[in-house]
N, C-alpha and C positions, 0 to 999 in steps of 0.2 A: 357465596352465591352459587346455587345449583345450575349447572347447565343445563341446556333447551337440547332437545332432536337426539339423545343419546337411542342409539340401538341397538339390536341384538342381531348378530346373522349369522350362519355356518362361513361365509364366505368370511368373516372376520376371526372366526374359530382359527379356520386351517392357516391365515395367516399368521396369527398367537403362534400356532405349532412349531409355524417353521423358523420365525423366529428363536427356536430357541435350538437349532439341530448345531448351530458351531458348537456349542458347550454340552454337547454329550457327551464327550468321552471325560470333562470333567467332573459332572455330574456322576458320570457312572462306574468311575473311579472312588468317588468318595462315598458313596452311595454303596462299593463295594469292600470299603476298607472299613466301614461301619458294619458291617456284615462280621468281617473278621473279630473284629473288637467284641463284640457282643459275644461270638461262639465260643472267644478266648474267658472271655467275663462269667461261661456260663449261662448264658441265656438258650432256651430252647430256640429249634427251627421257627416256632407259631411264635416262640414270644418275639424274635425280631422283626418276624415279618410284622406281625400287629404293632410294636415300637415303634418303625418305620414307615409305615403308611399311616397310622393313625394319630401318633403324635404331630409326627410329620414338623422337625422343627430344627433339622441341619444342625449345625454350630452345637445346640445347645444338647444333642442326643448324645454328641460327641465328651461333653460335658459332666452329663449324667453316666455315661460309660467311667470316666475318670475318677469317678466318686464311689460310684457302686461297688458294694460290696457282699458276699455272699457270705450267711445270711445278713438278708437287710435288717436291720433296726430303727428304731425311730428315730434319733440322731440323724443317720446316713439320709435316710427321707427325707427327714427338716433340711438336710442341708442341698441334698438335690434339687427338693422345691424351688431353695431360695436362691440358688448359682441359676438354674436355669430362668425361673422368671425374669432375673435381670440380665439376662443376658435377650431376654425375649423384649425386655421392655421398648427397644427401638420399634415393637412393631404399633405400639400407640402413634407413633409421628407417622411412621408408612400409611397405615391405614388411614391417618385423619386426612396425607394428604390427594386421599382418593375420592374424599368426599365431593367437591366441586361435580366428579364424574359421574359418580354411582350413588351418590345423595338423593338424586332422585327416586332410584328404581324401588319397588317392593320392598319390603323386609326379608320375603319368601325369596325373593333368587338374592340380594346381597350377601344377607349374613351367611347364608351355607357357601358362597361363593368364594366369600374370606379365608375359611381352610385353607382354600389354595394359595396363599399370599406369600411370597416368597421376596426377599431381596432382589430375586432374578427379574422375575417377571413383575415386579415393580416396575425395574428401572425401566424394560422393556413397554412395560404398558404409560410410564410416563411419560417418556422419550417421544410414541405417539402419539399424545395428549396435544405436547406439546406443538406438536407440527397438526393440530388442527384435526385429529382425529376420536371422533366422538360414537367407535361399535366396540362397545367393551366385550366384543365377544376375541379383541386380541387379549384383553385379560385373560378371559375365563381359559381362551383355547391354549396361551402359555402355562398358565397355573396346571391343566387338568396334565400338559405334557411332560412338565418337569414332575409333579407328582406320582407320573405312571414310569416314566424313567428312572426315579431315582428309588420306586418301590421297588420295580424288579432287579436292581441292580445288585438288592442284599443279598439276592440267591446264589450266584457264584462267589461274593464274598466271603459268604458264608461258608461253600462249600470248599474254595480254592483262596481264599485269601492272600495267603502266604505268598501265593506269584503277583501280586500287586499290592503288598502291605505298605511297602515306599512309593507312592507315586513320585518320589521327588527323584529315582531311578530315571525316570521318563519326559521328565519337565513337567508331568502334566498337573502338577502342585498350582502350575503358571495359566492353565487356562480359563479358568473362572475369576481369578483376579484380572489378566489382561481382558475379558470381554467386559468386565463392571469399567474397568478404565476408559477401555472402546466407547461405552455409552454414556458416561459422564461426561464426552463431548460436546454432544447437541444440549446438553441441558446444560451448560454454562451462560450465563446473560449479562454477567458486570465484573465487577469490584466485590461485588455482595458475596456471588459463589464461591470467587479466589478465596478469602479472606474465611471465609466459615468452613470451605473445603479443608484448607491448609488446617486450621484450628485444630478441627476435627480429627484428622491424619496425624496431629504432631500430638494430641493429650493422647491419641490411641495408642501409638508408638511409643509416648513415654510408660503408661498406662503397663503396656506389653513388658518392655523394657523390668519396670519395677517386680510385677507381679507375675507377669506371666499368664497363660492359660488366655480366655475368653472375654478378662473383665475390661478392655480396651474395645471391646466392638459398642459395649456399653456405655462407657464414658467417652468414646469418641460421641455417637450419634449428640448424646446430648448434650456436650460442649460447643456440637457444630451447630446442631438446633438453636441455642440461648444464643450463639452469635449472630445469626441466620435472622434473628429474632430484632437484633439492635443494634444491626448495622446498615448503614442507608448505602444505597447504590450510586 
């Protein structure tokens, strides 16, 4: 079911924005240690920048960096394709569960709006949702601010990496997973969340455990979803 009264306003922008100012330094931590990765991988100044802002796909740039090989081949591409789509595939669930909100609007401002779609400003813009809040311009104004943070951040990465290649030096490995925790707060409502949450958390962590790498952000989402799915409250 599509909501009613959904708006647009600068005054719901700038709260999006600031909504997202505790997690910059983790943001632009990681943001800068992608920077490094890529100038060590070979990549030009222009090809990371345009990687980074235009792919624009966290977790999974991280991914394609691990893979990449210079020169590329067809093989190495097959396989980047395929590690990072799945590891993108959680954003089929984020985004359908957006639709209630922005199902309404246009096709002209949703789907270019979607770029900005991030884990972050998800939860952020759900979190809202949920408490009754219906100007997706906390969306758009989180999406536009993590995306403009986390593009400039590849520049001293790039340039200086090496003084921040460990963020785990600094704790700050901990502040992007401690604010997703933070907000998984208010979106709890039963039995239903515990129960799909935990699923979720334990097949990622075994997932992780086994294999290693990325492929647990993937089979977590979607063990929590199937449970989420067929479990009553």
């Amino acid at each position: 079911m599509l909501e009613k009264n959904v708006t647009l306003s600068l005054k719901g922008c700038v709260r999006g924005a600031l909504m997202c100012v505790p997690v910059f330094p983790g943001i632009i931590v990681f943001g800068a240690v992608f920077g490094t990765v890529a100038a060590q991988k070979g990549l030009t100044f222009l090809e990371t920048i345009l990687m980074n802002s235009l792919v624009y796909a966290g977790a999974s740039q991280f991914v394609a960096m691990e893979i990449f090989t210079e020169p590329l081949d067809h093989g190495t591409l097959i396989a980047m394709i395929g590690v990072t789509a799945a590891v993108n595939m959680r954003m089929l669930l984020i985004g359908a569960s957006l639709r209630p909100w922005l199902g309404q609007l246009p096709g002209h401002q949703t789907y270019p709006a979607l770029f900005f779609l991030t884990d972050l400003n998800w939860l952020l813009t759900l979190a809202q949702y949920d408490k009754g809040e219906r100007d997706w311009g906390i969306y758009l104004g989180s999406g536009l601010t993590v995306w403009a943070v986390w593009s400039l951040s590849v520049i001293p990465g790039y340039f200086a990496g090496s003084l921040i290649c460990d963020p785990k030096t600094f704790g700050l490995d901990l502040v992007l997973p401690a604010f997703f925790a933070a907000l998984l707060v208010p979106l709890w409502k039963g039995k239903r969340q515990t129960y799909s949450w935990a699923i979720a958390g334990g097949v990622a962590w075994v997932t992780w455990a086994l294999f290693g790498g990325y492929w647990g952000i993937f089979t977590g989402a979607f063990a929590g979803a199937i449970a989420g799915a067929y479990l009553d409250d």
